[in-house]
C-alpha positions as CSV (number, residue, x, y, z in Angstrom):
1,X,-27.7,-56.7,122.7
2,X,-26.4,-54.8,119.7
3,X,-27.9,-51.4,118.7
4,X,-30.1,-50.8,116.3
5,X,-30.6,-48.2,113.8
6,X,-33.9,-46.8,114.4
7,X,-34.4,-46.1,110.5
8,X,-34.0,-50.4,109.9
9,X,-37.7,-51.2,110.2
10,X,-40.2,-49.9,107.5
11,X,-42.2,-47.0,109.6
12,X,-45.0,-48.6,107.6
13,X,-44.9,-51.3,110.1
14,X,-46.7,-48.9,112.5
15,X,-49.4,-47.8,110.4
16,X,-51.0,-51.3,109.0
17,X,-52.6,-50.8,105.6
18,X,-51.3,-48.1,104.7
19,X,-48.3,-47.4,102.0
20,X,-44.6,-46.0,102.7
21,X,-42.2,-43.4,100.9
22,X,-38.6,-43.4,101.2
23,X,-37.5,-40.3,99.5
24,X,-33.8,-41.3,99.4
25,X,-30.2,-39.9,97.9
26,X,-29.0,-41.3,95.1
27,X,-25.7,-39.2,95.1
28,X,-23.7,-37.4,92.7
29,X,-23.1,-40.6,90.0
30,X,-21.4,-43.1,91.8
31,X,-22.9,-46.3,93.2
32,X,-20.4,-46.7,95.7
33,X,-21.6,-43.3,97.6
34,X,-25.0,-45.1,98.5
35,X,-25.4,-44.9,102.3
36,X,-26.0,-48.6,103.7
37,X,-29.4,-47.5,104.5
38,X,-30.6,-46.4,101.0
39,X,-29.3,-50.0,100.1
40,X,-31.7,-51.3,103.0
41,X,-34.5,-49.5,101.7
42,X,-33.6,-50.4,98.3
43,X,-33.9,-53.9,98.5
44,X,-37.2,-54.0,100.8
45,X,-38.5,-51.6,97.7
46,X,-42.1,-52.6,96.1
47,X,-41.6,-49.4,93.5
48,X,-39.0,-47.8,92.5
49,X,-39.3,-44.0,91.3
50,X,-36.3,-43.0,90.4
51,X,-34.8,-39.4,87.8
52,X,-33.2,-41.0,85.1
53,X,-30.0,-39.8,85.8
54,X,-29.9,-42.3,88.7
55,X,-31.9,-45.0,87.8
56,X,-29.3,-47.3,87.0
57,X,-27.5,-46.1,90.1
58,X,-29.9,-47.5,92.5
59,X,-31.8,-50.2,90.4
60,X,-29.1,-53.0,91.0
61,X,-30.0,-52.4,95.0
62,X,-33.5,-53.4,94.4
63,X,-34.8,-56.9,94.6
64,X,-35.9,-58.7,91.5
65,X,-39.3,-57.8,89.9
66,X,-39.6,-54.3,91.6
67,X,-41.8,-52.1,89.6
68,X,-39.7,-48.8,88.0
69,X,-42.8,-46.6,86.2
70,X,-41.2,-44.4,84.0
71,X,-41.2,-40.7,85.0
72,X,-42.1,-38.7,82.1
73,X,-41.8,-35.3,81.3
74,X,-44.7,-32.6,80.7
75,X,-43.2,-29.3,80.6
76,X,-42.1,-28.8,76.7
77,X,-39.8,-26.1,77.8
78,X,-38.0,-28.2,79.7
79,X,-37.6,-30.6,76.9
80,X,-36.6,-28.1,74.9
81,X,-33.7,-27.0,77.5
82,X,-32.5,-30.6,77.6
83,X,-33.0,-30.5,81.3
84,X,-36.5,-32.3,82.2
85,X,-38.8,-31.0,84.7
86,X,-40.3,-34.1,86.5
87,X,-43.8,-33.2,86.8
88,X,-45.7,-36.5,87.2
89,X,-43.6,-37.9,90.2
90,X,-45.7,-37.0,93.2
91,X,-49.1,-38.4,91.0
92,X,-46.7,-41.8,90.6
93,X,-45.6,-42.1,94.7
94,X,-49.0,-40.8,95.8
95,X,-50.6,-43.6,93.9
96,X,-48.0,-46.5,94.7
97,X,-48.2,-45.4,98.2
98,X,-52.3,-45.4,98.2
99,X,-52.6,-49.0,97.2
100,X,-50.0,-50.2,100.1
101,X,-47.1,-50.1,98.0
102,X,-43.5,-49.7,100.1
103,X,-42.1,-46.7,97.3
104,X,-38.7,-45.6,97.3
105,X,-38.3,-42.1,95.6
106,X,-34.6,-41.7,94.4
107,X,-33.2,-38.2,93.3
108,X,-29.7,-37.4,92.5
109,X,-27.5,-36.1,95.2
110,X,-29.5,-35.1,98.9
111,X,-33.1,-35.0,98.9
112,X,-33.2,-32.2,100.8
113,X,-31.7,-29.7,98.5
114,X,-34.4,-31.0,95.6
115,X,-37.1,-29.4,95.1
116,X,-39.4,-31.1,93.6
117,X,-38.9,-34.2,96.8
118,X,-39.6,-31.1,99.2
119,X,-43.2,-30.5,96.9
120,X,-43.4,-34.8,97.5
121,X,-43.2,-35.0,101.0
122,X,-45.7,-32.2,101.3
123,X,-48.3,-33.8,99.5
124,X,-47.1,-37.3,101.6
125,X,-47.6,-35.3,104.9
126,X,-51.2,-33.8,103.1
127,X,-52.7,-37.1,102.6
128,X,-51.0,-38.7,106.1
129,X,-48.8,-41.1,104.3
130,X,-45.8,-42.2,105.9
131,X,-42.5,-41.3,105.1
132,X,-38.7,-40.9,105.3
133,X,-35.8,-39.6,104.4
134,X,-32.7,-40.9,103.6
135,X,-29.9,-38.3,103.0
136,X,-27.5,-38.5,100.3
137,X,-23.5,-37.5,99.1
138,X,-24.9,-34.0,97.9
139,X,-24.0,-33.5,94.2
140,X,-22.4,-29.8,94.9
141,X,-20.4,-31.4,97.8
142,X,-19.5,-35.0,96.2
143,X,-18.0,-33.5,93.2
144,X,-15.8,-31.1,94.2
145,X,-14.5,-33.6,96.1
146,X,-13.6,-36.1,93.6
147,X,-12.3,-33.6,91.4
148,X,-9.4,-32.6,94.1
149,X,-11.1,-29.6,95.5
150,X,-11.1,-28.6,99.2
151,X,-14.0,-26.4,100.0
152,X,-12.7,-24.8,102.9
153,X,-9.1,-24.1,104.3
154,X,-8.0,-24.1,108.3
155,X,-9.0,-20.6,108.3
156,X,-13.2,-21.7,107.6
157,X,-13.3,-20.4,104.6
158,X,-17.3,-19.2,103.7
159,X,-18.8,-21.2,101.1
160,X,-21.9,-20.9,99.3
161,X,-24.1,-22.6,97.1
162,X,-25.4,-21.2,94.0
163,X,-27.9,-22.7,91.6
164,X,-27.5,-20.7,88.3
165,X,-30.5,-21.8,87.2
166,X,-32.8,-19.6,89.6
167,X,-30.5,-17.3,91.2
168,X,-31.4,-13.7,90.7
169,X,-29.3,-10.4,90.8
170,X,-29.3,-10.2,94.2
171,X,-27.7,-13.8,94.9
172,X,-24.9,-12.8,92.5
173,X,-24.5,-9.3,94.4
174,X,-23.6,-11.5,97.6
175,X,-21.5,-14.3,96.5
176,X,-19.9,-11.5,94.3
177,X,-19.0,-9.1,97.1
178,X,-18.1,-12.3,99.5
179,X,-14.6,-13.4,99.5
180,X,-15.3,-17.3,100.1
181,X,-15.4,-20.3,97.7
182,X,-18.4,-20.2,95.5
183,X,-19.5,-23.5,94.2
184,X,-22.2,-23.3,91.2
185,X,-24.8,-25.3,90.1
186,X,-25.3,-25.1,86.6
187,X,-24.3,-26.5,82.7
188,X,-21.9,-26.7,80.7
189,X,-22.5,-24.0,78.5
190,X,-24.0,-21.2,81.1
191,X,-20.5,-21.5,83.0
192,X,-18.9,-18.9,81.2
193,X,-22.1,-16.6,81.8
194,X,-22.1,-17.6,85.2
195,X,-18.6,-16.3,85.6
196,X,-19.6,-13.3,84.1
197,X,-22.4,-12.6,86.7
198,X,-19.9,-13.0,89.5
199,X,-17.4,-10.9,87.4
200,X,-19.9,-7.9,87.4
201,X,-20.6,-8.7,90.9
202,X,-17.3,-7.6,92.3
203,X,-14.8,-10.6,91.7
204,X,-12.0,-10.3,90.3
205,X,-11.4,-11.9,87.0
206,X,-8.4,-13.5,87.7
207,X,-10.2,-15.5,90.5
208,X,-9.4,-19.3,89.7
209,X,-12.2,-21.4,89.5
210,X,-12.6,-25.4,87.9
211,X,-15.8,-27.2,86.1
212,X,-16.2,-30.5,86.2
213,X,-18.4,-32.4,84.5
214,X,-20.0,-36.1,84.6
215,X,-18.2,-36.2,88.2
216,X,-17.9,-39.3,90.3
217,X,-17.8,-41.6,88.2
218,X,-15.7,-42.8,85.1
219,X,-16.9,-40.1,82.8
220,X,-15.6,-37.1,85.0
221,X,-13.4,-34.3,83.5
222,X,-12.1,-30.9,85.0
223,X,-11.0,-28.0,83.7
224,X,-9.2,-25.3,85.3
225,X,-9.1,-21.2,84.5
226,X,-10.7,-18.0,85.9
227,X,-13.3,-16.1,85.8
228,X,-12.2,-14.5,82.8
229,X,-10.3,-17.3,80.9
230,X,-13.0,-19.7,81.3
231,X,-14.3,-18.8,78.2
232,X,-11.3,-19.0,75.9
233,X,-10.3,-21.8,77.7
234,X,-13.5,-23.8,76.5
235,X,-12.8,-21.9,72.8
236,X,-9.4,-23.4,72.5
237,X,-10.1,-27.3,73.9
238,X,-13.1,-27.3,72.1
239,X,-14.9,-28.2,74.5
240,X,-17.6,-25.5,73.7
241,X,-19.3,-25.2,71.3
242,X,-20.9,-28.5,71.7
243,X,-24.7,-30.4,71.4
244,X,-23.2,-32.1,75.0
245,X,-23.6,-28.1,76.4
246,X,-26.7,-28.8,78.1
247,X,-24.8,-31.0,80.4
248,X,-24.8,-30.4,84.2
249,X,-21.6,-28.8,85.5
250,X,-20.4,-27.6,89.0
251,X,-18.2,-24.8,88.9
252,X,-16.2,-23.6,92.4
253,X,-14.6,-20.4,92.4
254,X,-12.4,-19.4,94.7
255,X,-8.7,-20.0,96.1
256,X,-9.3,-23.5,96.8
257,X,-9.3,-24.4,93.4
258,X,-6.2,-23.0,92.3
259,X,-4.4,-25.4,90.0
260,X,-1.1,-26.1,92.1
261,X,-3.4,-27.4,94.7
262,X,-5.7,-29.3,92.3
263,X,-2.3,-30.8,90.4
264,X,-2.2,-32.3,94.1
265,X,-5.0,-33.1,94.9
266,X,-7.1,-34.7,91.6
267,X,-7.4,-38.3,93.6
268,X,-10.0,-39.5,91.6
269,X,-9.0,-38.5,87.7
270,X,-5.5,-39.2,88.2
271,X,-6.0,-43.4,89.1
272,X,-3.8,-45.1,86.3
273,X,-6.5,-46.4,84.3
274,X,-8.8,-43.9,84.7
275,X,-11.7,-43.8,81.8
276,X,-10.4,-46.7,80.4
277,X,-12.4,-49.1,78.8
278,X,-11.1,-52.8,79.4
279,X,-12.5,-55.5,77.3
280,X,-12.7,-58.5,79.6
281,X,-13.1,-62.1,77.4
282,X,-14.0,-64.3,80.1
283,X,-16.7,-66.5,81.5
284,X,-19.2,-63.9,83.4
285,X,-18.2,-65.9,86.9
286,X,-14.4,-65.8,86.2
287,X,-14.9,-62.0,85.5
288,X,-16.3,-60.7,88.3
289,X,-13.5,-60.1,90.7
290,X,-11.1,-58.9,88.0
291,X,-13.9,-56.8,86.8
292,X,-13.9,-55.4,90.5
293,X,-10.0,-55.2,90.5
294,X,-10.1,-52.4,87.3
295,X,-12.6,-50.4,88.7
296,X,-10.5,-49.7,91.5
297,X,-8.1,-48.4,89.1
298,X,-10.5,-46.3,87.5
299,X,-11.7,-48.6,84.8
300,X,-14.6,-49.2,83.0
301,X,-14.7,-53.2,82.3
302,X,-16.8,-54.6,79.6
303,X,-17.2,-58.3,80.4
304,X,-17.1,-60.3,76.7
305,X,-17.8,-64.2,77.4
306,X,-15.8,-66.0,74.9
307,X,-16.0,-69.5,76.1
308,X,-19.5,-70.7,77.1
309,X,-18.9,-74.0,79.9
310,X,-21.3,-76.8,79.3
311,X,-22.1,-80.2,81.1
312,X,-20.0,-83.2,79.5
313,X,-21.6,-85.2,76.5
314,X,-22.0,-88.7,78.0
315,X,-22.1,-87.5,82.5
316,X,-21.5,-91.6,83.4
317,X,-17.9,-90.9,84.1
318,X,-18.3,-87.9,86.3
319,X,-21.0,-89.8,88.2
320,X,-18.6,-92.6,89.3
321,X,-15.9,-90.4,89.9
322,X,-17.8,-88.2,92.6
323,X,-19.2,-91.3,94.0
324,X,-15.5,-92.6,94.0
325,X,-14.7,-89.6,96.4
326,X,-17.6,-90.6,98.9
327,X,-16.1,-94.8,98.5
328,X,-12.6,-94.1,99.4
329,X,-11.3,-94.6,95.9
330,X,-9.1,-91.7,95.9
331,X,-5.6,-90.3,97.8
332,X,-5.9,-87.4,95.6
333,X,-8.1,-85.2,93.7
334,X,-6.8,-82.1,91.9
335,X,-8.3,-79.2,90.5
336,X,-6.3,-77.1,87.7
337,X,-9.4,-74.4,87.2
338,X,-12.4,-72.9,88.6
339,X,-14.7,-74.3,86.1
340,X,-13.6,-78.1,87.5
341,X,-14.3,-76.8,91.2
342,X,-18.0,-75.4,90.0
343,X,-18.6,-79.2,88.1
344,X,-17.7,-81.2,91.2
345,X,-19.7,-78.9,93.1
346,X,-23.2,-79.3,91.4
347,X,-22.6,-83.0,91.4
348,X,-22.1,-83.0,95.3
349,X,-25.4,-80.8,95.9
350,X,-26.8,-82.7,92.9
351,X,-26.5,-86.1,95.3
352,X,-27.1,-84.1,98.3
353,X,-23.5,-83.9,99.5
354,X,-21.4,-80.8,101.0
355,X,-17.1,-80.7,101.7
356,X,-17.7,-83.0,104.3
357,X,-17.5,-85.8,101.7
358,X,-14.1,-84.3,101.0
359,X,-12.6,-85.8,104.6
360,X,-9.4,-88.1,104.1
361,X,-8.9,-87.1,100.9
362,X,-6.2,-85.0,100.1
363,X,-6.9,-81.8,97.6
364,X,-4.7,-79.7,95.2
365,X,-5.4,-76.7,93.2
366,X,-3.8,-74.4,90.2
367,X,-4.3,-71.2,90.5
368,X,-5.4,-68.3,93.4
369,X,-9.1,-68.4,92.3
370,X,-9.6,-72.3,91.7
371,X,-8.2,-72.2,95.4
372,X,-10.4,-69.6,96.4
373,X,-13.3,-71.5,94.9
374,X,-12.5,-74.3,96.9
375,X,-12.4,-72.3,100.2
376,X,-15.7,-70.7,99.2
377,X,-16.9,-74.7,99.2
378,X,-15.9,-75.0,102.2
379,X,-12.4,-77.0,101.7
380,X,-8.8,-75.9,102.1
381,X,-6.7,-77.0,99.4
382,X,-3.7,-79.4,101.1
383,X,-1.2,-78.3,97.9
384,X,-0.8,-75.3,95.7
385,X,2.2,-74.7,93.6
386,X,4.6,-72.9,95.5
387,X,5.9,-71.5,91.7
388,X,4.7,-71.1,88.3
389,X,1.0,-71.9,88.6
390,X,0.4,-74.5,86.0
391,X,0.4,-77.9,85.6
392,X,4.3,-77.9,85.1
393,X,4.5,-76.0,88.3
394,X,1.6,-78.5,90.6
395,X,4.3,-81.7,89.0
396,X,7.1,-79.7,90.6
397,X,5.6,-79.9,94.1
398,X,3.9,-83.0,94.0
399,X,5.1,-86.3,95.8
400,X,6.0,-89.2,94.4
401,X,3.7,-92.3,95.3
402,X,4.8,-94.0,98.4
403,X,3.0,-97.1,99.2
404,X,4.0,-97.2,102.8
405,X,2.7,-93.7,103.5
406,X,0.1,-93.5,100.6
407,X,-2.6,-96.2,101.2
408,X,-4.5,-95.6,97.9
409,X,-2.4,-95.3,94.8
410,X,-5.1,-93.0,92.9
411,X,-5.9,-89.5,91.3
412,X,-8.8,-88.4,90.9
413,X,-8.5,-85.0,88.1
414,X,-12.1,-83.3,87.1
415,X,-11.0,-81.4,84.0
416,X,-12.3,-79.7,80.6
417,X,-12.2,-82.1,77.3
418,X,-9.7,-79.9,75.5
419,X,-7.0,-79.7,78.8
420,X,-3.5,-80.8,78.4
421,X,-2.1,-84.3,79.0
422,X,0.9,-82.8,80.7
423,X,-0.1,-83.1,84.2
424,X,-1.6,-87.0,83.6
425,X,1.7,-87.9,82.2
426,X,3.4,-86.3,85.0
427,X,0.8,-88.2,88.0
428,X,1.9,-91.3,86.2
429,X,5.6,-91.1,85.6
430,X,5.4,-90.1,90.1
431,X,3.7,-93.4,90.3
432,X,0.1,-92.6,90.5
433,X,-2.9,-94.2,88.9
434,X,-4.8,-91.2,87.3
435,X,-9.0,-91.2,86.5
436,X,-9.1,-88.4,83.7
437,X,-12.2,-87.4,83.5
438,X,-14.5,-84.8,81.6
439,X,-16.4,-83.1,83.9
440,X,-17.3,-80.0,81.5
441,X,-16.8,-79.0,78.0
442,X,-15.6,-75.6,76.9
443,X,-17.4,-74.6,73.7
444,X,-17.5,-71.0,71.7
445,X,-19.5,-68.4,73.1
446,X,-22.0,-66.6,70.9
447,X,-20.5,-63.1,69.1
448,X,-21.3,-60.3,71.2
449,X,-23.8,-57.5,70.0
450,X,-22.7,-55.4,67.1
451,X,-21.4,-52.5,68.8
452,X,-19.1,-54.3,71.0
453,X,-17.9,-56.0,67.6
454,X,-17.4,-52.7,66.1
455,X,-15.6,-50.8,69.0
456,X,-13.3,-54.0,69.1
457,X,-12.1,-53.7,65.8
458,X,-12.6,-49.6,65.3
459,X,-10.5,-49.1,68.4
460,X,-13.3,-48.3,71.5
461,X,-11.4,-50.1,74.1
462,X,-8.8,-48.9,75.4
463,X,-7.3,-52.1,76.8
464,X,-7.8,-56.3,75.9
465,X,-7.0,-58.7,79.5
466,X,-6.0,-62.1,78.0
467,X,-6.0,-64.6,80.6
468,X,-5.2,-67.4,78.4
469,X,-4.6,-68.8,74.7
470,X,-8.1,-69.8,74.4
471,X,-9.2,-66.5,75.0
472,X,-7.2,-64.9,72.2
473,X,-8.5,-67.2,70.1
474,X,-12.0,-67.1,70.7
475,X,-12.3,-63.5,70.9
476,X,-10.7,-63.5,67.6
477,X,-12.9,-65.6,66.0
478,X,-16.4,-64.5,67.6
479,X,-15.6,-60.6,67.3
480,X,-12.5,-60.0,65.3
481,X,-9.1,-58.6,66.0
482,X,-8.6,-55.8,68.2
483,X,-7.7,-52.5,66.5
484,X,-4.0,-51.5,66.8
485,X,-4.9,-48.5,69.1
486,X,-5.9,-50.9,71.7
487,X,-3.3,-51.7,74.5
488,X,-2.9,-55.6,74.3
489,X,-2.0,-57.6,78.4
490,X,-1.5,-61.0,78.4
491,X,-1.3,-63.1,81.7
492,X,1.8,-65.3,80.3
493,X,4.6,-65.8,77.6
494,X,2.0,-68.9,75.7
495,X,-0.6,-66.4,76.0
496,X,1.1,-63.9,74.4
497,X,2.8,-66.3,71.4
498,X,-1.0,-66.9,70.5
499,X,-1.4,-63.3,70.5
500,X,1.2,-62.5,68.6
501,X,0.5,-65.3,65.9
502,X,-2.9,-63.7,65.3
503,X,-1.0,-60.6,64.3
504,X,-1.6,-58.7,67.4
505,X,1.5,-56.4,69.8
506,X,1.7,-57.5,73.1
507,X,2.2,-54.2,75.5
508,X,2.1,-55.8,78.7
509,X,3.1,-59.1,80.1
510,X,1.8,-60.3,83.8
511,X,5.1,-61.0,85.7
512,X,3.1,-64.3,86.9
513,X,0.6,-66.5,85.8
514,X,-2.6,-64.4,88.0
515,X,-5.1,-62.2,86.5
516,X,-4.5,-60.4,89.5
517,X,-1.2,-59.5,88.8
518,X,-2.1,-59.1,85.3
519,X,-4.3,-56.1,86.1
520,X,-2.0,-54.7,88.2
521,X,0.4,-54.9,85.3
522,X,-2.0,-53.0,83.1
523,X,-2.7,-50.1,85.7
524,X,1.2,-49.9,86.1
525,X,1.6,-49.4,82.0
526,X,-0.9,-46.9,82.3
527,X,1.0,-44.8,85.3
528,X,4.1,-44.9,83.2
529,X,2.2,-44.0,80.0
530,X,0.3,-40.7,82.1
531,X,3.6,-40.0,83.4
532,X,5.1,-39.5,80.6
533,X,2.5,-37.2,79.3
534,X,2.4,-34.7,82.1
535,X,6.2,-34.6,81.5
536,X,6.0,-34.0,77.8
537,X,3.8,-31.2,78.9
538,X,1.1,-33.4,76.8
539,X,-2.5,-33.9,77.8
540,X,-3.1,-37.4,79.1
541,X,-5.1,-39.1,76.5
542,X,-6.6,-42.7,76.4
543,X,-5.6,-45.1,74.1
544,X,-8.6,-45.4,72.4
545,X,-8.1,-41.5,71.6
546,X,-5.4,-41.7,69.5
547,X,-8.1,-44.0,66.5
548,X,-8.4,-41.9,63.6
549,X,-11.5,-39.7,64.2
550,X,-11.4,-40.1,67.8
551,X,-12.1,-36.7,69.6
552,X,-9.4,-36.3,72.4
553,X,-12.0,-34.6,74.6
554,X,-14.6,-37.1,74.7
555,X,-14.5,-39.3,77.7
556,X,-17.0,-42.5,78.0
């Protein structure tokens, strides 16, 4: 028997009638830091109380229809100070809870180093509600961490924890006569005051220290000065004085974040594509895993579907062909795209059939995800070209039609109504008999929203993935033509002729047909391109900075 977590059933479950609170971490910003139990509790989640800072942090967790009450602020001082004061919270859980409800409080970083969750589970304990907690990445541990800074050495190093916001004169006296890392808690335009405090404290002002803001995730910048350069240092970036001052900042003072060890260390800000915003014009499915590849490199994808798939006009064809499969009409079947996989798919569940009906039949596939599709149905494609993954390269491996070995002569090829006639006339010439046949339709998608249109053609992406000629064109025509700022990839040499003849300059070229390897060619132009900056002694910039207007600070 396997152990069990003793936080994976609802405590509810041992009070009947009565409500539940999970007052749970959201972290410091990025959804990947969720523990696997807040994603438990998450999805098991009736209501949803979440800060705003967070909301979309934990929301995709939660199962569809959950009820997310908006927490508003009362305290007009607060307001004012950019930085609200969520007031109404416990009245929200208290009531959700009351009437049964399974409520999941979410706060950024740890619970237990909010305040206002501590006031919560008081009142929860008051009225003899059930609850638990579910710790989370702390935000004054989690950031420092993605911004490359250790907060202790081998030697222990002290640390302490300062909010800026509520520490008095005798919290600075200690952290200033202490001799440890300091790590504050406050915004972007108190830093320099908080510096000061520690400077009249005792520390010396030549004591390094780094801010980051926006950290973990894609927004995330650091600085690094001292105590008594911070200021200037903000002066002469220009990053202060600025209506973005309110922001929250962590600060850590101390040895630990002295820039030869940072210039090491930054992990997280020094990925190759880091901050980049890479347009992605493809269907939503196709998307997704590429989507998930640029992340990793620091990305920020924005999925643009440029070619909507639709059922064929007149189905009669597709319906004999499927039941052709079932018949034995067929030695062969090949699929040249995802789409085709996903059409003979819904026809098989659509007449109640799985990839059992696939038995005897041999099956061949272009491309790494039109294979993996087909493994994800179930069925292990018998030939994939073992080059240039096309319909020139699937000719190159396929065999000629044998009649002793080959009892059926016959090709079965599920395809969109604009695909080329190459590998038809190809099937033939090797002696096959070929059923070409429609199985969906590849129309224009609708235009995106405005302000995609407009940072498309003003220069807000960074980066444009084009996996194929269609794509170019499409995007092109629903959107306009990317601005000249914008770094252009395209997955192959016809790709990038299209691209070219819609008066656009190719930057990178995917060494083989795979949008894999076409991402990977990206994030290796960018390392070249950040390189090269740190050894011009230039700040690295992303390509959408260089637009006219652009403000080189500004990171989204």
């Amino acid at each position: 028997m396997s152990p069990t977590s003793p936080t994976t059933s609802p405590a509810s479950a041992a009070f009947p009638g009565h409500g539940h609170v999970t007052f749970l971490g959201a972290g410091p910003g990025d959804p990947g830091l969720l523990t696997l139990r807040a994603v438990e509790a998450l999805a098991g989640a009736d209501v949803l109380i979440a800060e705003p800072e967070v909301l979309e942090v934990v929301r995709g967790h939660a199962r569809a229809g959950v009820s997310t009450p908006e927490l508003t602020v009362v305290d007009e001082a607060s307001t004012t100070a950019g930085v609200p004061v969520l007031r109404d919270a416990t009245n929200l859980v208290m009531e959700a809870a009351r009437g049964g409800k399974r409520v999941v409080r979410a706060v950024t970083g740890d619970p237990g180093l909010d305040g206002n969750a501590g006031q919560e589970m008081l009142a929860c304990a008051s009225a003899g509600i059930p609850f638990e907690v579910v710790p989370g990445v702390a935000t004054a541990v989690g950031v420092p961490a993605y911004a490359g800074v250790p907060l202790r050495d081998a030697q222990g190093t002290d640390v302490r924890f300062v909010d800026a916001r509520t520490a008095d004169d005798r919290c600075w006296a200690e952290v200033g006569a202490s001799d440890g890392t300091v790590v504050v808690s406050t915004s972007l335009d108190s830093v320099a005051a908080a510096a000061g405090e520690l400077v009249a404290a005792g520390r010396k002002p030549d004591t390094p220290l780094t801010v980051t803001i926006a950290g973990t995730t894609t927004r995330q910048r650091t600085w690094t000065a001292t105590l008594g350069t911070i200021a200037q240092v903000f002066k002469q970036r220009k990053v202060l004085p600025s209506p973005e001052g309110h922001r929250p900042a962590i600060a850590v003072v101390g040895e630990r974040s002295a820039p030869a060890q940072r210039d090491q260390l930054s992990w997280f800000e020094s990925k190759p594509l880091f901050g980049w915003r890479v347009l992605v014009p493809r269907t939503k499915e196709q998307a997704a895993s590429l989507s998930d590849q640029l992340r990793s490199y620091g990305a920020v994808p924005h999925e643009v579907p440029t070619i909507a798939v639709e059922p064929p006009r007149t189905p009669q064809q597709m319906e004999r062909a499927v039941k052709g499969l079932v018949t034995g009409r067929y030695e062969w079947i090949a699929f040249t795209s995802v789409n085709a996989v996903k059409a003979v798919r819904e026809k098989f569940e659509e007449y109640g059939l799985d990839a059992r009906a696939f038995a005897g039949i041999k099956v061949a596939a272009v491309g790494e995800q039109t294979a993996a599709a087909l493994v994800d149905f179930g069925v292990k494609p018998d030939l994939v070209p073992s080059g240039e993954q096309s319909a020139a390269g699937l000719l190159e491996d396929w065999p000629p039609y044998d009649p002793v070995f080959d009892p059926i002569d016959r090709v079965f090829l599920p395809r969109a109504d604009i695909a080329t006639e190459t590998l038809v006339a190809g099937l033939i010439e090797l002696g096959w008999e070929v059923d070409d046949v429609t199985a969906y339709r590849t129309v224009r998608a609708s235009p995106p929203p405005a302000d995609t249109r407009e940072a498309i053609k003003g220069g807000g992406f960074d980066a444009v993935l084009f996996t194929s000629s269609s794509t170019v064109r499409n995007l092109v025509g629903i959107a306009g033509k990317p601005h000249n700022v914008t770094v252009i990839a395209c997955i192959g040499p016809a790709t990038a002729k299209t691209a070219e003849e819609h008066g656009l300059r190719v930057d990178v070229l995917s060494p083989e047909p795979s949008v894999h390897k076409l991402a990977e060619a990206l994030a290796e132009f960018g390392l070249r391109r950040r390189a090269a900056a740190l050894e011009a002694g230039d700040p690295v910039t992303r390509p959408s900075e260089r637009r006219p207007g652009a403000r080189r600070r500004r990171t989204t």
